[in-house]
VMD Tcl script that draws the C-alpha trace (Angstrom):
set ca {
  {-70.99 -127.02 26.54}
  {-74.48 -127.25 27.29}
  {-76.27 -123.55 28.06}
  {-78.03 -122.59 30.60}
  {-80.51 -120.03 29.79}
  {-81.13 -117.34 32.69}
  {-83.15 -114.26 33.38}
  {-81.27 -111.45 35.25}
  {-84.42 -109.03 37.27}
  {-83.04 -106.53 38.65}
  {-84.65 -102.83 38.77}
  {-80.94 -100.76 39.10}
  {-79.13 -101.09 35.35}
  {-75.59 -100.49 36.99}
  {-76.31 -103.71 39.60}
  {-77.59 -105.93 36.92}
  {-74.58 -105.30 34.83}
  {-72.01 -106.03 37.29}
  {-74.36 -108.92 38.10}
  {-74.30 -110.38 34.81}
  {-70.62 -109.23 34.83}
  {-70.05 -111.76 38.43}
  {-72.33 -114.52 36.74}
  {-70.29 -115.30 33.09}
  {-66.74 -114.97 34.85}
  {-68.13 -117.66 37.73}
  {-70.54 -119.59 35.40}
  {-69.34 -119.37 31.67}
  {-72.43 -121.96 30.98}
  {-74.96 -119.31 32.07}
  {-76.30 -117.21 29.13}
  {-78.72 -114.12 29.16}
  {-81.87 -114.95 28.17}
  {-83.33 -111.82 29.29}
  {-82.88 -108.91 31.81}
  {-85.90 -107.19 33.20}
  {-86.45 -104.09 35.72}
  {-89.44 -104.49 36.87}
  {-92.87 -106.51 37.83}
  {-94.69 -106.00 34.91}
  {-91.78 -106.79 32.60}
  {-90.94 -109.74 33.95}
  {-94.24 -110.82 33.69}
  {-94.53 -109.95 30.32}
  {-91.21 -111.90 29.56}
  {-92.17 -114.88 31.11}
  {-95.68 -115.57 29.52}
  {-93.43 -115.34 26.48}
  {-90.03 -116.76 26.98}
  {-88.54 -119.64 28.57}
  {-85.41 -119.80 31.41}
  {-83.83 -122.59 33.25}
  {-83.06 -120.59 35.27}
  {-84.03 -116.90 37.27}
  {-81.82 -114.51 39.55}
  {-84.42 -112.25 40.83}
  {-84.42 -109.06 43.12}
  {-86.89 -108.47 45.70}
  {-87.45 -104.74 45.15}
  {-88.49 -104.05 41.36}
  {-88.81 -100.64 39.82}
  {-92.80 -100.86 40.43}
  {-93.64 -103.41 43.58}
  {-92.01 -106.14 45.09}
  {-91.12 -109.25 42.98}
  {-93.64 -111.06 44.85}
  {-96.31 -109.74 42.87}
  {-95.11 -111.64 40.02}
  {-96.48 -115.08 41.37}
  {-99.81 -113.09 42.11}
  {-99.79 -113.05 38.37}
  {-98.62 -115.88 37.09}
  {-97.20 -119.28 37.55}
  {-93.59 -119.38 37.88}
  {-92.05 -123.02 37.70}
  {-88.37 -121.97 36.71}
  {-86.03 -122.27 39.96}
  {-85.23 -118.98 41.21}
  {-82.13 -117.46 43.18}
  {-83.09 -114.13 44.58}
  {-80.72 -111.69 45.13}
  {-81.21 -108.55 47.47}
  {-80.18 -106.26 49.95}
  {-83.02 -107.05 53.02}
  {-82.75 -110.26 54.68}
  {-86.46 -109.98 56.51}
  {-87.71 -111.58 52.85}
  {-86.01 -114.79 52.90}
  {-89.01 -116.88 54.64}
  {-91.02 -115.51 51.22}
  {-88.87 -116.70 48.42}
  {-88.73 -120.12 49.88}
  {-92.51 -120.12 49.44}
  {-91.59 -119.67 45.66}
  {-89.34 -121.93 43.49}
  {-86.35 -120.33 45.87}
  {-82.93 -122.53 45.57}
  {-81.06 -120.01 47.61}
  {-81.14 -116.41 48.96}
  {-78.48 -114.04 48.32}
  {-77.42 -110.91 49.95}
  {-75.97 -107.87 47.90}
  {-73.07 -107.60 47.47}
  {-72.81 -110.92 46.45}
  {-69.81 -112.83 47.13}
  {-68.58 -114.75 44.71}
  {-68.35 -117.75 46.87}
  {-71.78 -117.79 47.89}
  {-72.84 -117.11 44.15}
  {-70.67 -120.42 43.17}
  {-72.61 -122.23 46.14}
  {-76.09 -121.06 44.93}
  {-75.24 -122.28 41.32}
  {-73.82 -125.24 42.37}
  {-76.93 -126.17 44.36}
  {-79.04 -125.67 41.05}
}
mol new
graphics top color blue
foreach p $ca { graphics top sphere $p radius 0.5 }
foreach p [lrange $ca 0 end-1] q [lrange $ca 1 end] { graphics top cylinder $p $q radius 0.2 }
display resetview
């Protein structure tokens, strides 16, 4: 089975695990590359790491996620998951393959991955 490598950011540790929890039992190819709470991290990560692929929250532990591309180019697609809707015309100025409300279902997660 080929790998996919994926970066989990998301700022609340309980929500990332049972993210990462949702994401192996749907995609058993997916593996954890990296998990990362806020803008500065992630930044950090990704000037020295590599993912195919990044589930991102829109609210980080220091600013909004959008900050990140203020900082740096991001090429890797990216599936944001969040709680506001009023962001979604934003991530699809980004590398956005979908747009995911919390909780996510597990049907719409399969649809987002499936779409990658």
């Amino acid at each position: 089975m080929n790998y996919r490598q994926v970066l989990v950011v998301e700022d609340e540790k309980l929500a990332r695990d049972q993210f990462i929890d949702q994401l192996r039992s749907i995609g058993p190819e997916f593996s954890i590359a990296g998990e990362t709470s806020s803008v500065k991290q992630t930044v950090a990560w990704l000037r020295n790491n590599h993912a195919d692929l990044i589930f991102l929250d829109i609210h980080l532990g220091d600013s909004s996620c959008f900050e990140i591309f203020k900082q740096i180019k991001v090429e890797t697609p990216i599936i944001f998951i969040t709680a506001y809707d009023q962001y979604a015309l934003d991530a699809f100025q980004v590398n956005s393959i979908d747009y995911l409300l919390k909780p996510v279902d597990d049907a719409d997660l399969k649809r987002a991955i499936d779409k990658y």
